[in-house]
C-alpha positions in Angstrom: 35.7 79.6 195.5 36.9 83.2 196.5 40.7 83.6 197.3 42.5 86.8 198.1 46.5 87.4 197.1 49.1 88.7 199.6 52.4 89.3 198.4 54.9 90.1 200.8 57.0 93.0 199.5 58.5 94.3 203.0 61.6 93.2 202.9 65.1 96.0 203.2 67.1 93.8 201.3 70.5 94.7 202.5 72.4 92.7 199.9 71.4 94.2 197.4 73.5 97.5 198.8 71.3 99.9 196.9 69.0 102.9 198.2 66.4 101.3 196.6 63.8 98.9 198.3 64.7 95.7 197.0 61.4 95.1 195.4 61.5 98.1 193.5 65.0 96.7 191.8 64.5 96.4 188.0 64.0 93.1 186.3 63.1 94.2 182.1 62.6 97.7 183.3 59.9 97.5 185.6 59.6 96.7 189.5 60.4 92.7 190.8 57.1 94.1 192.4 54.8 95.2 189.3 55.8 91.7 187.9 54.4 90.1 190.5 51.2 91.6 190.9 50.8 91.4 187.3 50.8 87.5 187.7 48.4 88.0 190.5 46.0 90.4 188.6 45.8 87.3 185.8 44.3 84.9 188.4 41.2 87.1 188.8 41.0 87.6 192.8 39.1 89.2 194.9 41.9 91.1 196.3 45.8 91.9 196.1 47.0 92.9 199.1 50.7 93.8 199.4 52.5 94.0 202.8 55.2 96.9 202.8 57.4 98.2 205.2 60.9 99.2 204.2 60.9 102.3 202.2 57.0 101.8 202.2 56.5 105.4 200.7 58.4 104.9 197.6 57.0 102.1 197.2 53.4 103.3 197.2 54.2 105.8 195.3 56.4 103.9 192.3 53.2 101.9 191.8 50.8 103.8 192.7 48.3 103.0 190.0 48.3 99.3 190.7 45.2 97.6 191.7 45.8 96.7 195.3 45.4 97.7 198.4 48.7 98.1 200.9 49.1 96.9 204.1 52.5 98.2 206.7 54.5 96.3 208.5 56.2 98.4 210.5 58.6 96.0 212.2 60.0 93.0 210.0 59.3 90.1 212.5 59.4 87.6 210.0 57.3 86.2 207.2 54.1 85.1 209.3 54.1 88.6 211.6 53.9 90.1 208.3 50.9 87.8 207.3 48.8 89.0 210.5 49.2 92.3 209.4 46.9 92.1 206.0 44.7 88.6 207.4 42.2 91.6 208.9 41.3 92.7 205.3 41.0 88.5 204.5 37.3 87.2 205.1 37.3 83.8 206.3 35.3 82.0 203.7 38.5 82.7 201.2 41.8 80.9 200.4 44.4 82.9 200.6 47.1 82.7 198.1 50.2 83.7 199.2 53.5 85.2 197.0 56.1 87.4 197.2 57.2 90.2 195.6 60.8 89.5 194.6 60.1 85.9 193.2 58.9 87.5 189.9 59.2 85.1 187.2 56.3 82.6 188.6 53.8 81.7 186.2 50.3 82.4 186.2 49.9 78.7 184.7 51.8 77.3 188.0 49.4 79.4 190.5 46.5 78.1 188.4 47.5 74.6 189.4 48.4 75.6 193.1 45.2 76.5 193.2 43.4 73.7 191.8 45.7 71.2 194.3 44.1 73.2 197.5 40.7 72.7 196.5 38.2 74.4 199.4 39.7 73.0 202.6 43.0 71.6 202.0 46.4 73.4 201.8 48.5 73.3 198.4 52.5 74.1 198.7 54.5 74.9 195.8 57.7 73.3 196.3 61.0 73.1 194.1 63.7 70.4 193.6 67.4 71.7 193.9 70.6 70.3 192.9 71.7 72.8 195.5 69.4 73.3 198.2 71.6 75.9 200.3 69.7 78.6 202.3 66.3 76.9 201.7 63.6 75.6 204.1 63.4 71.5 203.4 60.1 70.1 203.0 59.8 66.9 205.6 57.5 64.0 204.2 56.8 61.1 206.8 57.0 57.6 205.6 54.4 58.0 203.7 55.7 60.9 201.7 53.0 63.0 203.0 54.1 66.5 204.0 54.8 67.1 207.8 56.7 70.3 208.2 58.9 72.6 206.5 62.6 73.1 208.5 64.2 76.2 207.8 68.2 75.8 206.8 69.0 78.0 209.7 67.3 74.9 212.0 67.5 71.8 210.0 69.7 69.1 211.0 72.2 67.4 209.3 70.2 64.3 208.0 67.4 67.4 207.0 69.8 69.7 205.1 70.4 66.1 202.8 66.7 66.9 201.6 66.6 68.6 197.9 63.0 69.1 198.0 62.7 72.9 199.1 60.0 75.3 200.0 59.4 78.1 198.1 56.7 79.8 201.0 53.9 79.9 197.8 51.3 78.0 199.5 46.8 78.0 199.0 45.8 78.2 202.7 41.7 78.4 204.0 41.5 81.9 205.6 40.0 80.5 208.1 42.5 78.2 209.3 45.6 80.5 208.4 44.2 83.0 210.6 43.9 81.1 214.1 47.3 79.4 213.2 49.0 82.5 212.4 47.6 83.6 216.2 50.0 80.4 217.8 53.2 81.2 215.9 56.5 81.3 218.3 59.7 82.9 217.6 61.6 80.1 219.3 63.7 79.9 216.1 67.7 80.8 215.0 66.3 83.9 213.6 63.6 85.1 216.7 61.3 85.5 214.0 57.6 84.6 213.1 57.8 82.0 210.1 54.8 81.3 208.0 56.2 78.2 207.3 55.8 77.1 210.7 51.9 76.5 209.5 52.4 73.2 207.2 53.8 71.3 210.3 50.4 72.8 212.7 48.0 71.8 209.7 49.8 68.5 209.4 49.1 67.9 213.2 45.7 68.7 212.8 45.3 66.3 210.3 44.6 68.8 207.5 46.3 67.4 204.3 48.8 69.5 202.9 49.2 69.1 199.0 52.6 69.5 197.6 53.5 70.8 194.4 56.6 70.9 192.8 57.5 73.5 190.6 58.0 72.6 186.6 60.9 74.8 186.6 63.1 76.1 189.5 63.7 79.5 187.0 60.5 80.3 188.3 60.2 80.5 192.0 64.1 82.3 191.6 64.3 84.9 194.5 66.0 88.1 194.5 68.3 88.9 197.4 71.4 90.5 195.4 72.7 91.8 192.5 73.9 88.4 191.3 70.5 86.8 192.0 68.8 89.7 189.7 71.4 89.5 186.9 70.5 85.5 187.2 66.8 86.2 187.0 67.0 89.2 183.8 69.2 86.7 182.5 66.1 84.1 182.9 63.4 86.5 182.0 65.3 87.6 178.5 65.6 83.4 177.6 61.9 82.7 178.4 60.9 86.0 176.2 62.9 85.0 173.2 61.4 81.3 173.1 58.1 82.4 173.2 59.0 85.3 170.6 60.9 82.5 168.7 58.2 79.6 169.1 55.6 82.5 167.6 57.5 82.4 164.8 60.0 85.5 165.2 63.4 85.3 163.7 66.4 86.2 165.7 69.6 86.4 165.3 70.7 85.5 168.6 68.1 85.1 171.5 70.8 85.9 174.2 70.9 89.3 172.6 67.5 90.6 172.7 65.9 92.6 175.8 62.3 93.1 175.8 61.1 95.6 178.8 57.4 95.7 178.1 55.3 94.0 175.4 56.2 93.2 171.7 53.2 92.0 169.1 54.2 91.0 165.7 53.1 89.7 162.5 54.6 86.7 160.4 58.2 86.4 159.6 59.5 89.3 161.5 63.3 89.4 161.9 65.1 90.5 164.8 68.9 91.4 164.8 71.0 91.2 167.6 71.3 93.4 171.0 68.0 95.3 169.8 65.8 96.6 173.0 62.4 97.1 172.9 60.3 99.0 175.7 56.9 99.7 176.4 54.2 98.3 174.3 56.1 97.9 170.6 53.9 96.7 167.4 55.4 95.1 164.7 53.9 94.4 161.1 54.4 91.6 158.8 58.1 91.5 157.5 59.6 93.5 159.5 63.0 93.6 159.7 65.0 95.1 162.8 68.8 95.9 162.5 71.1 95.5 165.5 71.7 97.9 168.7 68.5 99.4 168.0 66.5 101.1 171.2 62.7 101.1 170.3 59.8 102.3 172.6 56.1 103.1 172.7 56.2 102.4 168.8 54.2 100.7 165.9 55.8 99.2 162.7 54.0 98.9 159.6 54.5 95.6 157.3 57.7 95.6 154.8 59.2 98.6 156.9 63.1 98.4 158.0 64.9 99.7 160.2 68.7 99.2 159.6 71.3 99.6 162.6 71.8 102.0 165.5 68.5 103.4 165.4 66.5 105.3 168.8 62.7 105.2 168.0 60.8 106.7 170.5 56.8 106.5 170.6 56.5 106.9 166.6 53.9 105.7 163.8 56.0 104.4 161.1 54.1 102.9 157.7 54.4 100.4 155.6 57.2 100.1 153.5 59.5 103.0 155.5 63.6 102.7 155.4 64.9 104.0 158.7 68.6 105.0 159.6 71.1 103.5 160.2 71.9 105.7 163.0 68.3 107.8 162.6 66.4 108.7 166.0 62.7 109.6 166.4 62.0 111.8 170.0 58.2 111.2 170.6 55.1 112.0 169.0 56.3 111.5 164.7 53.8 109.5 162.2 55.3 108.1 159.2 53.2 107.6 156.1 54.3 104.7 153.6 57.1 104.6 152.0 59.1 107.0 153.9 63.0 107.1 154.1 64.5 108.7 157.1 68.5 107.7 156.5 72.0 107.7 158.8 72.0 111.0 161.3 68.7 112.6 160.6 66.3 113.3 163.6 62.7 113.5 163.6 60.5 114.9 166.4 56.6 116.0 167.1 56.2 115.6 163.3 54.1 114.4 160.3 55.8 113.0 157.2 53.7 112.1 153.9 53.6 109.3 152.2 56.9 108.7 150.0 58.8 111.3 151.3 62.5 111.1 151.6 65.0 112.4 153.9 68.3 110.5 153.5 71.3 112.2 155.5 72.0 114.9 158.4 68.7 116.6 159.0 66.7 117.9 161.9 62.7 117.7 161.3 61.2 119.2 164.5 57.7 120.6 164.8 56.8 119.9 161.2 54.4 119.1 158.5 55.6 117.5 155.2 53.4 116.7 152.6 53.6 114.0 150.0 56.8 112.8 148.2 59.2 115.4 149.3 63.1 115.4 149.3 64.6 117.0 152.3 68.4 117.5 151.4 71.3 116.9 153.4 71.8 119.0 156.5 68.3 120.6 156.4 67.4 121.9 159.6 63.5 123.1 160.8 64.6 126.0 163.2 61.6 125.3 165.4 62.9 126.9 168.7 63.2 130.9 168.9 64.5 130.5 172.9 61.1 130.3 174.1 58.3 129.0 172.6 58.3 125.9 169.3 56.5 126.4 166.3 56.3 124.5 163.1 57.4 123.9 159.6 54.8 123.4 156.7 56.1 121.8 153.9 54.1 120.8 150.8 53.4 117.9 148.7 56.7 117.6 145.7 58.8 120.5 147.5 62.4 120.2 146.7 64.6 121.6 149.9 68.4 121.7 149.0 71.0 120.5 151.2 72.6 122.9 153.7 69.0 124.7 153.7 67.7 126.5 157.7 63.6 126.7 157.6 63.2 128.9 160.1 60.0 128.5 161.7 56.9 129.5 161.2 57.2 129.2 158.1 55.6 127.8 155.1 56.9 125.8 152.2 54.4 125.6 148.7 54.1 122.3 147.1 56.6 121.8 144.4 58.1 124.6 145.9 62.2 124.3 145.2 64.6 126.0 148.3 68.2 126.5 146.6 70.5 124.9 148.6 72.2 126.7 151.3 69.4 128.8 151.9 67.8 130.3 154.9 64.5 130.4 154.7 62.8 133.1 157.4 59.4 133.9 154.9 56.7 131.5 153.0 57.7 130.0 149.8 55.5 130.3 146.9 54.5 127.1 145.6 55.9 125.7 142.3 59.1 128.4 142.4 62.4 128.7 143.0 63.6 130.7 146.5 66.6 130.7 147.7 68.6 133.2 150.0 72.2 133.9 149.6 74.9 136.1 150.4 77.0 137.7 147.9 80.1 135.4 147.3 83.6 137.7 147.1 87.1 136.7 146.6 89.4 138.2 148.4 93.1 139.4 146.3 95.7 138.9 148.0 94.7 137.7 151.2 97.5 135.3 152.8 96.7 132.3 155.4 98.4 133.0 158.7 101.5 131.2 159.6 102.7 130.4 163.7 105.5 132.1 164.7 108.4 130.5 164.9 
């Protein structure tokens, strides 16, 4: 059967004391929001539609490329005024599966059951067992232990608020129903707001069975309302990433220290070292091996390839069989060939490196071409910026370049071309010569140091 998703993202979130819309807060460096409707988009729906209201535009705009359509609540009346605002774009023959977007960590396992429980015609309630239940509406079974309604902790009494069985407001409800009962909600409540909740207890009384489900964890229907709450729930999201990372047989060091904000694929017996983040969509081969307080985005690793401590790698190629850093940093758009050795404070960017070449200590490769097993001395530096425009360094295959050596570009350099060291390089090198470019060196007679006054 058809269902639509509404996630209710409209929330100000005043605790969080932040200019930013709550669900736009960060959990592993993307939106509380994106996470959701990326749970949402694995169901396979008909629809997402997300109810925003405060800061609505940013919002919209932050995710604009995300497969939904928005709904406004202008006024925040409560959690059922902002389900009448989106039940118009809702046809009646579908359930309608409700979430929310700063309870990110749900799984798309958990919904899959939620919505199995509901069936065509019944309701399905996710509900969560806490040690302490504070703040949450309590799920009221009759003798029974069928549900009968859901008191919020603002109404509850006292032998209520003794309940641990909470409701999380994810709930499978027939459109149909959701939409005339939504019509008879009163704000007759602590709050003078519109609760969706309200609902369970007008389904109950109709004699529509309401099918509870509890939760297998309570990590995952974790809300966001502060700082705290968000720490609690990275803190959450970095655990559950490591065991799976760990269970597919990854190596780390310590999985309290790792932070992955986006995707990582591996191959077999990959070792990770500690405090190492990884962003974006990261591929790593067989046997690789990751030092610590490494920062690596947008980038693929080749089998056998390390990369040794401290390293940045930003939206690179790397081979098999490469040696980065420690302390090396790749800005976007370099491709590594096999066997490549980029070592402690040299930087690559926009460039090609052949297979077997070697770069080892205190170099700039910007804007550049290097052939086949090439040695780049110490302190090399492509000079691929004349104050306005780049251009690019072509080195070729065996070319020697001695340390202390400025390629200014464009420039050329032959293959098995030597470049003495200290050099500055401002024309093509032949291939297979010596060129080097050097003032004349003159000692001075005579010539004292000067001394302070005294």
């Amino acid at each position: 059967m058809s269902f639509s998703v509404v996630i209710l993202a409209a929330g100000q979130g005043k605790r969080m004391k932040s200019d930013l819309p709550k669900v736009l807060q960060p959990l592993a460096g993307r939106p509380l929001l994106q996470h959701v409707i990326g749970t949402a988009r694995s169901l396979g729906p008909a629809a997402i539609h997300v109810v925003y209201g405060h800061g609505g535009e940013l919002v919209r705009e932050r995710l604009k490329d995300a497969p939904v359509s928005w709904v406004l609540q202008a006024e925040q009346l409560g959690t059922g005024h902002a389900m009448m605002q989106a039940m118009p774009h809702v046809p009646d023959e579908h359930r309608v599966l409700v979430l929310y977007g700063d309870v990110p960590l749900i799984r798309q396992s958990t919904l899959e059951k939620l919505l199995q429980a509901a069936g065509s015609s019944d309701i399905s309630l996710l509900t969560v067992m806490l040690d302490d239940p504070t703040g949450y509406g309590r799920i009221v079974r009759d003798e029974r232990g069928d549900v009968r309604e859901i008191v919020e902790h603002k109404d509850a009494s006292p032998e209520q608020l003794a309940i641990r069985e909470c409701n999380t407001g994810v709930m499978v409800v027939p459109a149909a129903l959701l939409r005339r009962w939504l019509g008879l909600l009163r704000n007759d409540n602590a709050q003078r707001e519109y609760y969706l909740t309200d609902v369970i207890g007008m389904a109950a009384r109709e004699g529509v069975r309401v099918v509870p489900f509890v939760a297998p964890e309570p990590s995952e229907v974790l809300g966001v309302n502060d700082k705290v709450q968000l720490a609690e729930v990275e803190s959450e999201y970095r655990r559950r990433v490591a065991r799976e990372l760990m269970l597919a047989g990854v190596t780390l060091a310590d999985p309290a220290r790792i932070d992955v904000r986006g995707t990582v694929t591996h191959g077999r017996d990959v070792f990770i070292d500690v405090n190492v983040i990884f962003e974006g969509e990261v591929r790593l081969g067989d046997r690789v091996r990751i030092g610590p307080n490494c920062v690596i985005r947008d980038t693929t690793i080749g089998d056998d390839t390390e990369v040794f401590a401290n390293c940045v790698i930003d939206r690179a190629i790397i081979g098999h069989q490469c040696h980065i850093g420690p302390f090396a940093r790749f800005r976007p758009s370099s491709t590594l060939e096999r066997g490549v050795h980029i070592g402690n404070f040299v930087e690559v960017k926009n460039s090609y490196i052949g297979e077997g070449t070697k770069s080892n200590h205190l170099t700039y490769l910007g804007d550049s071409i290097i052939g086949k097993g090439v040695n780049v001395g110490a302190g090399t530096v492509t000079c691929n910026y004349d104050g306005a425009n780049k251009w690019q360094t072509h080195i070729g295959d065996g070319a020697f370049i001695g340390s202390g050596s400025m390629l200014v570009a464009p420039v050329r350099i032959g293959a098995g071309a030597t470049i003495g060291a200290g050099s500055t390089i401002t024309r093509d090198a032949p291939e297979g010569q010596l060129t080097l470019e050097r003032s004349k060196q003159i000692t001075v007679e005579g010539w004292q140091r000067p001394v302070k006054k005294k």
